[in-house]
Each structure stands twice: as structure tokens, then as C-alpha cells.
N, C-alpha and C positions, 0 to 999 in steps of 0.2 A: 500617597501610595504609588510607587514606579510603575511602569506597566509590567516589568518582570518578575514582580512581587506579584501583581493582579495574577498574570498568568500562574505562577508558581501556587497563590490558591487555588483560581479554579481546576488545574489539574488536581491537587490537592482532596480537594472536597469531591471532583468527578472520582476519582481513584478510590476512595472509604464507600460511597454509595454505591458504585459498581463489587468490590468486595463485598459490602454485606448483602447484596442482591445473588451474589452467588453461596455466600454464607447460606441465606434464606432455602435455595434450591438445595443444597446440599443437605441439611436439615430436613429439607418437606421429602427428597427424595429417598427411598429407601438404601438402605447400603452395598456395595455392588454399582451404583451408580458410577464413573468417575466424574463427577463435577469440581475435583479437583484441579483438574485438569487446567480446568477457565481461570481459575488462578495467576497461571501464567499472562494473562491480558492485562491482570493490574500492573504485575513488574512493566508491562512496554506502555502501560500508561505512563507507570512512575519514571520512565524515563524523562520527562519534562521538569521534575524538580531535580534544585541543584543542591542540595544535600548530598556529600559522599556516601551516607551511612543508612540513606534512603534504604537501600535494597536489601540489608541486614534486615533492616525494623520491620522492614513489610514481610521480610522472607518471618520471622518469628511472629507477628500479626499473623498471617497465614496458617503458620505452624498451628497454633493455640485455636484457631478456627476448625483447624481439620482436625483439633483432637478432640472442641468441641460437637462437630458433625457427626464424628465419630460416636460419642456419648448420646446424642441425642436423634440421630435418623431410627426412620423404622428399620424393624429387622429384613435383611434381604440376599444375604448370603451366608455361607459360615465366617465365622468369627477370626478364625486363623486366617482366612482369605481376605477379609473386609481389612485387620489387622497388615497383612503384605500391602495393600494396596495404598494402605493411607502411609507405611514406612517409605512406600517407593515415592509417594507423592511428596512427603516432605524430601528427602534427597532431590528431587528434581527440584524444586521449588532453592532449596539452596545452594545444590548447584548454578541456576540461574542468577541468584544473589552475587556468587562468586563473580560469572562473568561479565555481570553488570559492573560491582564495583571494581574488576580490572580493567573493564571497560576507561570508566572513569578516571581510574587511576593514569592510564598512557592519555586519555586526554589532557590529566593537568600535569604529566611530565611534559610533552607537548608544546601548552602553554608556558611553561617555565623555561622549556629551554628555548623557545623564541624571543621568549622577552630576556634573558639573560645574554640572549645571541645580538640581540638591536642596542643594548645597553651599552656593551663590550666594542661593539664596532661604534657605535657615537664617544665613547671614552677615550679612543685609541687610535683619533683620524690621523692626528700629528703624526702617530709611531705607523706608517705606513706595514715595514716588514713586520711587526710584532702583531698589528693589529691584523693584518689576510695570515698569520698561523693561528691566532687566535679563534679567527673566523673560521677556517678549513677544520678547527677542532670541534668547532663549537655545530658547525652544518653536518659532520661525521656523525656528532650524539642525536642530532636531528633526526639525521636517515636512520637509525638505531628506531629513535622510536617509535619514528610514522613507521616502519617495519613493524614492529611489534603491535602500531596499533593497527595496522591494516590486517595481521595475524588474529586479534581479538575480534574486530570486525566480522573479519571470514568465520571465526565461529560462533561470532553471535549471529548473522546469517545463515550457519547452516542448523541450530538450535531452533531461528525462527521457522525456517524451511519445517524443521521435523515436527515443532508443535503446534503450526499451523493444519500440520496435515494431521496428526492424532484430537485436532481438535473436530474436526468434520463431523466425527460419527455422536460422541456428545449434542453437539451444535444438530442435530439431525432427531437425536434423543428427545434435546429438550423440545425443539416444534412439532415432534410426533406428537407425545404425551400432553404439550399445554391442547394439541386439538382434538385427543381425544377427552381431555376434561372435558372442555365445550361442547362434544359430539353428543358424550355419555352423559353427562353430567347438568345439565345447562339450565333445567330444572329446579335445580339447586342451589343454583348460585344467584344472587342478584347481579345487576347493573353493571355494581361496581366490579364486583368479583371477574364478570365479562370480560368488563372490561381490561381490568390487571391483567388477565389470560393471553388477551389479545396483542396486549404490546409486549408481554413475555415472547408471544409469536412473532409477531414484528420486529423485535430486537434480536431475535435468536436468527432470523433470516437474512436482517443486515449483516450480521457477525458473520454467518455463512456466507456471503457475499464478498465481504471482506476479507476473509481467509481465502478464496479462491482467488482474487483479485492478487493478494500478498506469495499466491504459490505461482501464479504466472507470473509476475514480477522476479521473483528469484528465480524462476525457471528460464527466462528472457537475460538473467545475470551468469544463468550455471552452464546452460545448455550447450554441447557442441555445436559450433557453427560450421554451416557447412556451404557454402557457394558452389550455386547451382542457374542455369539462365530459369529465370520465374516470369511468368507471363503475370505482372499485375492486373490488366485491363480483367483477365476470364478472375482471378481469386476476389475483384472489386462488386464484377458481376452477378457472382454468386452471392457473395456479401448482400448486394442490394437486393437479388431476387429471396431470398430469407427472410430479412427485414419485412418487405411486403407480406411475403406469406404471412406472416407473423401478426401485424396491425395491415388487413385487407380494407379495413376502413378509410386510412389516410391516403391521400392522395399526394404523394410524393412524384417526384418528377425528377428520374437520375439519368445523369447524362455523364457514361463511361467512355474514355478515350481508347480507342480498338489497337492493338498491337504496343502497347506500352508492356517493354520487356526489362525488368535487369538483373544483376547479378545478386546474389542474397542465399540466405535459408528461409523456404518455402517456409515450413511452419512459421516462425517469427513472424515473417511479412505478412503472413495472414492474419495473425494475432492482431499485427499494428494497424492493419486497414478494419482488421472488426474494432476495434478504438475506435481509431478517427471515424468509420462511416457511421458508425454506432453513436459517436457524441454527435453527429451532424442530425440523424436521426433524432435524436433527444429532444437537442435544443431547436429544433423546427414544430416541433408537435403544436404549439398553437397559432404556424398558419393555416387557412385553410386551405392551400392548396402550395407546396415546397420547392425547393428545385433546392438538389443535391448535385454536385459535379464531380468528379473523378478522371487529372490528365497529366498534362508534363510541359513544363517550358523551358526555355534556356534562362539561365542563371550564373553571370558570371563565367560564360562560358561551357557550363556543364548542364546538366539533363535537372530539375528540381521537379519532384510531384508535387500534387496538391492536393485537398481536398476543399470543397468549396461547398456554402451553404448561406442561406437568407434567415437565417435563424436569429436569435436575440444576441447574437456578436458578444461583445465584450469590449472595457474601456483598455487602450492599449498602455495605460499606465501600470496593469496587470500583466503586462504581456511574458516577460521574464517568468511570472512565478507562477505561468501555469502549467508546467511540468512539472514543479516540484511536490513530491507525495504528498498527499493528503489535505491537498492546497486545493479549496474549494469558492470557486466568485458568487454559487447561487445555492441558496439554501436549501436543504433536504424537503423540503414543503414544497417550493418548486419544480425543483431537478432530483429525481434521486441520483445513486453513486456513492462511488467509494473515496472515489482522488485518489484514485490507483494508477486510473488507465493511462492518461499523457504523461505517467512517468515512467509507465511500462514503453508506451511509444518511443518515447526517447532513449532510456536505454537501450533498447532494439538499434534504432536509426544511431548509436554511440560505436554497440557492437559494430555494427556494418562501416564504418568508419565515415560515417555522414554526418550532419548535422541538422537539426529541427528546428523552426521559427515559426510564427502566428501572427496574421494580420487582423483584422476585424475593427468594428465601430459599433457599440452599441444599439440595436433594433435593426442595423443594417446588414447581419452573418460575419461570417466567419473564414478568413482559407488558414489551413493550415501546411504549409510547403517543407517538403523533406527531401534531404538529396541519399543517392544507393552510387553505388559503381554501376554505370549504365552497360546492356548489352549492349542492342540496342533499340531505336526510340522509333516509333509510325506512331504519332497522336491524329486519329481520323477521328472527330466527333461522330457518335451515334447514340441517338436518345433509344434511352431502355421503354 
């Protein structure tokens, strides 16, 4: 078995057990509930298998579920309303269908006309003139498509954007309710029952987690940018002094570079240092005593930040892929997270027209260096 077979199951199999776990709630919840909703989580699971006709079968999977939730929850609104709610749900649900498999569809035009396009120019080195019209044809239908599919893109991003955010108040739903079974109820339940509750709560809280994760991410893609002079040092400052408040217990030890100014959008830039200071915090938590740094050096000439930490580093053979979303080196047992946030960091530092890199060694920390259009630069060490 390929590995892209392996994967394509275990997406596969995660994707049937996560629907019928929302089947289940939907069923146990009364009607009125929208637990339909969460449905939409399997389509961006099922984005991982490569079936075209994927997002059909799930979208009517789906369907047949919510007419079964339908037939089978307790009573909880009127009937006419329960009735609107699950027609709206299926239209959304195959709506998404649609622009998943157009999605796919401008991807394998895409792939066809690139490889049609390398084909045509290795055919036709001889014929110099016939072979660069060919080509100037064949890169025209190119830009056609990536147009088109950067069009599909943009609205399967702004679909994500919307149903990340109408997901919140369900996600919010289901941890109320599983804690007050446990509050009220707990009497009643054995062990196991507890326990099942508990990781309903635990799982609903990731997912909320993750939908915020995934709205700052597209909000760090959508948002007007605005350049403005931004004092890092005092936004790094505050950052740290929070942190503490927060865990008064650990003994961290931050050391902010005083007058580190550049040009940027304030929010953004705070966003990207509550990441970075935030992951340095994380991944420091089992020494006993830390040392966090936040400053600026020369780089090629230009002004390069940093963050810096003694934490459990990382092997730099990862180094590349740890901006990429959902790209995780240390397991949820460990570290929690989403592998949201050093993609959110990066697209920030992309907007700004900079660039992001990561050095580190395993048990020995971490820096992480980004370069801004600088105003300008006074790095004067002072320990916080």
C-alpha cells in the first residue's frame, strides 16, 4: 500500500467517524438544535481524498442523515421551522459540494494544461518559431485557469471565513450542554458515560479553538492593511507581561529590546508576536526556570527580528514545514495547538512584504527571525 493510499484511508475512515459522531448529536439533540451545521467539517476533511465525486457522495451521505435526524431527534421546535432549517441545511451542504468539486475541477484543468504545455514544448525544440507560439498559447490557457482557480480559492475562503464563524455558537452549544449533563446529571451516568461527556467537551473545545485559529488566519489574509510607525519593543512587552499574569507560577525570564520600532499594521503585528511569544512560552513550560528574548539585528543589510527561547527546539530538517498549516512536530499529548499559528505568522510577515525563517536544535530552543520595513531600529537590552 502507497503512502498516499494509507493517507487517503485514514482520512477516509477519520471523515465516517467524525460524521457519524455528529449524526449521533444530532439525533440525541432535540430539534432546533443546528448540529447540521458541523457537517460542513467533514467536506474540509474530505478534502484529503482524491476522488472527484468525493464531495457529491458526502454531500447526499449527509443529506440522508439530516433527514434521518430529522425523523428521529426529540421534539424541540415547530415542525415547519425544524422543516426550514434542515431544507437550508441541505442547500448549504450542497452548495459546498458544488465548490469543492469546482474546486477540483480547475485543479485538474491545471494539471492537464501543464503537462500538455511541457509535452508540446519537449516535441517542438527543433521547430523553434512554431514551438514559443505554441507555448505563448498554451501559458495564456494557463493564466486562464490559475485565474479561475484563484477565483474558486477566494470563494472557498470566503465560505470558510462564514462557516467557521456560524460554527462558534453550536461549538459553544455543544460544551455548554455536554457540562451541564455532568453538573446535573453525573449521578446517573457511570464511568464510561463520564467519560464519553468529557471528551465530547474536550473535542468541542479543540474545534473552538480551531475555528478561531482558522478566522484569524483569513482575517490576517482579508484585512486592510494599514502602515503605521509600531513600537514592537512596548506590543512584545505587554505580550510578556500577560503571559505571566496568566501562569504566575512559571518563572520565565524575558528579555525585550527597548525602542525596536517599524513600519506595519498594529493589529497584525500584535497578532504575530502573540504566536511567536506565545509558541516560545509553550514550548519552554518544562524548564524550570526559561529565558525568552525579543530584539533585532542586522541581516543582509536590513533590520531582522527575532524571537528567541531555550525551549525543546526543533530538528532543522523540519525547518521549511513549519509554517505550513496544520503542520504539527510535537504531539497533542505534549504540546497542545492547532498548527494554525506560524501560518498565520507568515502570512502576516508575506502581507508586510518580509520574509520568515527558524533556526533551532533539538533540547537546545528556538529563534525565530522576521524581517518588516523598518522605521527605525535602538535595540537596548532590558530584562523584564
Amino acid at each position: 500500500m502507497s503512502l498516499a493510499n494509507g493517507r487517503a484511508i485514514a482520512v477516509f475512515v477519520v471523515t465516517v467517524i467524525f460524521t457519524a459522531i455528529i449524526f449521533a448529536l444530532d439525533v440525541l439533540l432535540p430539534l432546533g438544535h443546528v448540529v447540521w451545521v458541523l457537517y460542513i467539517l467533514s467536506f474540509l476533511l474530505a478534502l484529503g481524498l482524491p476522488q472527484r465525486a468525493t464531495p457529491f457522495v458526502l454531500a447526499g451521505a449527509c443529506t440522508v442523515l439530516m433527514m434521518l435526524g430529522f425523523l428521529y431527534s426529540p421534539s424541540g421546535i415547530a415542525v415547519k421551522i425544524a422543516v426550514f432549517n434542515r431544507v437550508v441545511g441541505i442547500l448549504v451542504l450542497w452548495g459546498a459540494a458544488v465548490l469543492l468539486w469546482q474546486r477540483r475541477q480547475a485543479e485538474v484543468m491545471l494539471q492537464r494544461a501543464h503537462n500538455e504545455m511541457e509535452n508540446k514544448v519537449q516535441e517542438r525544440t527543433a521547430e523553434l518559431t512554431r514551438a514559443n507560439a505554441v507555448l505563448k498559447a498554451e501559458s495564456e490557457e494557463r493564466r486562464r485557469v490559475e485565474e479561475a482557480l484563484r477565483a474558486t480559492n477566494s470563494e472557498l475562503e470566503t465560505f470558510a471565513y462564514s462557516v467557521s464563524h456560524d460554527l462558534r455558537a453550536p461549538l459553544r452549544g455543544i460544551d455548554v450542554f455536554s457540562r451541564s449533563l455532568l453538573e446535573t446529571h453525573a449521578d446517573k451516568l457511570d464511568s464510561e458515560g463520564k467519560d464519553c461527556l468529557q471528551n465530547v467537551r474536550s473535542t468541542s473545545q479543540r474545534m473552538a479553538q480551531l475555528v478561531d485559529d482558522l478566522l484569524y488566519l483569513s482575517h490576517a489574509s482579508r484585512s486592510e492593511l494599514r502602515r503605521d510607525a509600531v513600537n514592537l519593543s512596548e506590543l512584545a512587552q505587554e505580550i510578556a507581561t500577560g503571559l505571566l499574569k496568566v501562569q504566575c507560577s512559571r518563572r520565565v525570564n524575558f528579555i525585550i529590546a527597548s525602542g525596536v520600532v517599524a513600519r506595519g499594521d498594529e493589529r497584525l503585528l500584535k497578532v504575530m508576536l502573540e504566536n511567536l511569544l506565545g509558541n516560545a512560552w509553550k514550548f519552554t513550560e518544562k524548564r524550570p526556570r526559561a529565558r525568552i528574548e525579543f530584539g533585532v539585528i542586522q541581516h543582509e543589510g536590513m533590520p531582522a527580528y527575532f524571537v528567541r527561547d531555550d525551549g525543546v527546539g526543533f530538528n532543522m530538517a523540519h525547518a521549511q514545514k513549519l509554517f505550513d498549516a496544520f503542520h504539527r512536530l510535537h504531539a497533542m499529548s505534549e504540546f497542545e495547538g492547532s498548527g494554525i499559528g506560524l501560518a498565520t505568522v507568515k502570512r502576516i510577515v508575506q502581507r508586510h512584504g518580509g520574509r520568515i525563517w527558524a533556526e533551532g536544535a533539538v533540547d537546545l530552543g528556538a529563534t525565530f527571525y522576521f524581517s518588516l520595513e523598518p522605521a527605525r531600529v535602538q535595540a537596548e537590552l532590558s530584562p523584564v
